[in-house]
C-alpha positions as CSV (number, residue, x, y, z in Angstrom):
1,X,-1.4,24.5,10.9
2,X,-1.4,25.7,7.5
3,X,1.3,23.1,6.4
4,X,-0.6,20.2,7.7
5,X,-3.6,21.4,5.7
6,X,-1.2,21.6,2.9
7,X,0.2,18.1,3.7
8,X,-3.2,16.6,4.2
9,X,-4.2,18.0,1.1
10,X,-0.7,16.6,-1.3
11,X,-1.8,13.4,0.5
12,X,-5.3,12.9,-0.4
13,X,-4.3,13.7,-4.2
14,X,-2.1,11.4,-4.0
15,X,-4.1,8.9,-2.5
16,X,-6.7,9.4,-5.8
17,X,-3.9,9.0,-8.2
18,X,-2.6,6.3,-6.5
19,X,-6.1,4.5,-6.2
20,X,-6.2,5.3,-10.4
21,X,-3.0,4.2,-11.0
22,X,-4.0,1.1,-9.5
23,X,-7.0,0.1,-11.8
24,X,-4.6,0.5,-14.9
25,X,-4.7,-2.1,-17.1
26,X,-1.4,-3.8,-17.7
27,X,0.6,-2.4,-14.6
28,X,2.9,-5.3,-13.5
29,X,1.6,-7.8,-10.8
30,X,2.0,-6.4,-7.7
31,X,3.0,-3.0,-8.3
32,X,0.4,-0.6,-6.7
33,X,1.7,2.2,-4.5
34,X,-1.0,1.5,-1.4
35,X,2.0,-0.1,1.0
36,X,4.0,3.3,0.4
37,X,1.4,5.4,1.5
38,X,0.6,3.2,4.5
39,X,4.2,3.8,4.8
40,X,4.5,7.5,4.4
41,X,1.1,7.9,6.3
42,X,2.5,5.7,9.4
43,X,5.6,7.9,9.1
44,X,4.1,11.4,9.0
45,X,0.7,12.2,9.8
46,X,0.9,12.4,13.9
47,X,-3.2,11.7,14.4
48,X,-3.5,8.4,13.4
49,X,-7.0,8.1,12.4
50,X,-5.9,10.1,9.2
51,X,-2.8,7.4,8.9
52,X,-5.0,4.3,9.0
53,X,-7.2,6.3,7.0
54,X,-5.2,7.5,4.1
55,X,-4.2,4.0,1.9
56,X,-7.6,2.3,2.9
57,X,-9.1,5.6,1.0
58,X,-7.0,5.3,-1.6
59,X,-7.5,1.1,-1.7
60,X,-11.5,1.7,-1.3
61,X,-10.9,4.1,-4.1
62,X,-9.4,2.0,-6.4
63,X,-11.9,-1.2,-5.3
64,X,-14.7,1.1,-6.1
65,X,-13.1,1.7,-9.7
66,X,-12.8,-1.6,-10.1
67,X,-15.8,-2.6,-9.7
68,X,-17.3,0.3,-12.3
69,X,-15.4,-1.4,-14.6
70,X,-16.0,-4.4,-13.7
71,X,-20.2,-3.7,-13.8
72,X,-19.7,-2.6,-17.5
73,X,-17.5,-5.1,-18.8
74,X,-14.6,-3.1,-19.4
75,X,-12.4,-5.0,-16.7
76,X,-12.4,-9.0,-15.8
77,X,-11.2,-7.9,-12.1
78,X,-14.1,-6.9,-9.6
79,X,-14.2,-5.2,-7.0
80,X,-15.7,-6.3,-4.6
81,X,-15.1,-10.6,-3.7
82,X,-15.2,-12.8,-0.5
83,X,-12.3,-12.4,1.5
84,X,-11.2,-9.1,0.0
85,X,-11.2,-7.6,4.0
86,X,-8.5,-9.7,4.8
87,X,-6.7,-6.9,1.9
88,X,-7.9,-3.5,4.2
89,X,-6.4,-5.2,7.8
90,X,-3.1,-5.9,5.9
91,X,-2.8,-3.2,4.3
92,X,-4.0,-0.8,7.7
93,X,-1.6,-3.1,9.6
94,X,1.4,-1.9,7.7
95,X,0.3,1.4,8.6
96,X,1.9,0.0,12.0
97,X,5.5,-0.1,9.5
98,X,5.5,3.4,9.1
99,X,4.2,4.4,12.9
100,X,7.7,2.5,14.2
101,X,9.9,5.5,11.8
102,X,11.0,6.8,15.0
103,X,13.2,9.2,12.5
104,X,13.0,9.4,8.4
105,X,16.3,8.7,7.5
106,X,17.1,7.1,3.8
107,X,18.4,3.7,5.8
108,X,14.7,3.7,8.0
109,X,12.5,3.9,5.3
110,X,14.4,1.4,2.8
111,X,14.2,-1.0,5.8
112,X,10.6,-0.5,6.1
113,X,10.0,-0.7,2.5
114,X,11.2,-4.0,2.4
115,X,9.4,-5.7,5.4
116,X,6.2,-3.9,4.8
117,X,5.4,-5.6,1.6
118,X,7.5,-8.8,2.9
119,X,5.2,-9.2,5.5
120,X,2.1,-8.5,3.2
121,X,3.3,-11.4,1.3
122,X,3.8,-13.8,3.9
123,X,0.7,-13.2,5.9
124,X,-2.0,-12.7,2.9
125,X,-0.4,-16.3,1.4
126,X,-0.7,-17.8,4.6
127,X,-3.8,-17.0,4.9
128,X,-5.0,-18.0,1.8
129,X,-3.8,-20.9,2.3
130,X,-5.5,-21.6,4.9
131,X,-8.6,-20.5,3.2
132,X,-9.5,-17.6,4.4
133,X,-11.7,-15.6,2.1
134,X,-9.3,-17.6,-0.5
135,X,-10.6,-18.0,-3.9
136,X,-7.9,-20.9,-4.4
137,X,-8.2,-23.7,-2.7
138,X,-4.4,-25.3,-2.2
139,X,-3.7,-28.9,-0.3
140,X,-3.5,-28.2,3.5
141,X,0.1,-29.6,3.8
142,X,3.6,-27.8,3.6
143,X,4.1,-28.7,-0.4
144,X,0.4,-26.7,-0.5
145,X,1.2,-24.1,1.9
146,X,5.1,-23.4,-0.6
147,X,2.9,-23.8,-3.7
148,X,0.9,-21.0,-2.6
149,X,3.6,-18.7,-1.8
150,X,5.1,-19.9,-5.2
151,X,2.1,-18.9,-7.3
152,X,2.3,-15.2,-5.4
153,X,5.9,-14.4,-6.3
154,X,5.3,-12.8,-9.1
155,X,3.5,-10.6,-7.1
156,X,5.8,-10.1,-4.3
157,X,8.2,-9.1,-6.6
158,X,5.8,-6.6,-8.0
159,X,5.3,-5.3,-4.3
160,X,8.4,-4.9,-3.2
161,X,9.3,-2.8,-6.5
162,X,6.5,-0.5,-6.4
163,X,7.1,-0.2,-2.4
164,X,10.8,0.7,-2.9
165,X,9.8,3.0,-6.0
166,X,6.7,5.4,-4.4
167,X,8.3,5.1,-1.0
168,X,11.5,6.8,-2.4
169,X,9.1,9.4,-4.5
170,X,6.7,10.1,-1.5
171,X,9.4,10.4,1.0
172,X,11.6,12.0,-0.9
173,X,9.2,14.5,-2.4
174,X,8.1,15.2,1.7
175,X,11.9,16.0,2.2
176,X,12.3,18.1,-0.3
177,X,9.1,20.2,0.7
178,X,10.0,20.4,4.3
179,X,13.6,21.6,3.5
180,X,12.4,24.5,1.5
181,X,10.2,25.5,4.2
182,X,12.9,25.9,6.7
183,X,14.7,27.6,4.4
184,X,11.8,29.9,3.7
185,X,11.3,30.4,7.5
186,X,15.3,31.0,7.8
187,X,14.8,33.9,5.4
């Protein structure tokens, strides 16, 4: 019991520094570490309230920043807009990614790492383009629909970095953890 305590606690830091990191200005397009931890959370926690739960904290988190800054003019982004719930399904959806880790290996959770935010991609673009909560409005044919998934790539490309990057740093930090435990409990 005391390790899960332990682990829910490394996550839910984790989950504030991830929603800060998020709200800095200049980070590359994309590259936010809320897939990872839908990932990791999917993957470890066993209740899954506290899975679905922990990168929708960490994305309110970061909205909630947002729109501080937003409120006093230090940020162009709010954060709060129209169709922004579209954002929290995906993103507790892909909690689903990291449920179907049947076993953490190095090989699951790169495969993971790169549907998760492939599907984020292709589903959030989609449905903007169909003009859901969309803030763009792109031409309702198939040139509209690859237009759309275009204008995200820079993006995409963002996602699938930072998924590939805090994946590797959150699962790897929980391996390395775990295996001094045993080895503590060995001993």
């Amino acid at each position: 019991m005391k390790t899960n305590k332990k682990l829910i606690l490394a996550v839910l830091l984790m989950v504030v520094v991830a929603a800060v990191y998020r709200v800095i200005p200049g980070r590359p397009l994309g590259f936010a570490p809320q897939l990872a931890i839908a990932l990791f959370s999917g993957a470890i926690f066993k209740d899954r309230k506290l899975a679905f739960s922990m990168p929708l904290l960490s994305i309110l988190l970061s909205d909630l920043l947002y729109q501080v800054l937003y409120m006093t003019g230090a940020s162009a982004i709010p954060g709060f807009y129209d169709g922004q719930w579209i954002n929290y399904i995906l993103l507790a959806s892909v909690t689903v990614f990291g449920l179907l880790i049947r076993r953490i290996t190095v090989t699951n959770v790169l495969v993971m790492s790169l549907l998760a935010p492939t599907y984020f991609f292709l589903v959030s673009n989609f449905l903007t383009w169909v003009g859901v909560g969309a803030y763009i409005d792109y031409p309702k044919t198939w040139a509209g629909l690859m237009t759309c998934y275009t204008m995200a790539l820079p993006f995409y490309k963002g996602s699938i970095m930072a998924t590939l990057v805090f994946s590797t740093v959150l699962f790897g930090s929980w391996y390395l953890v775990s295996r001094k435990e045993k080895k503590t409990a060995i001993a």
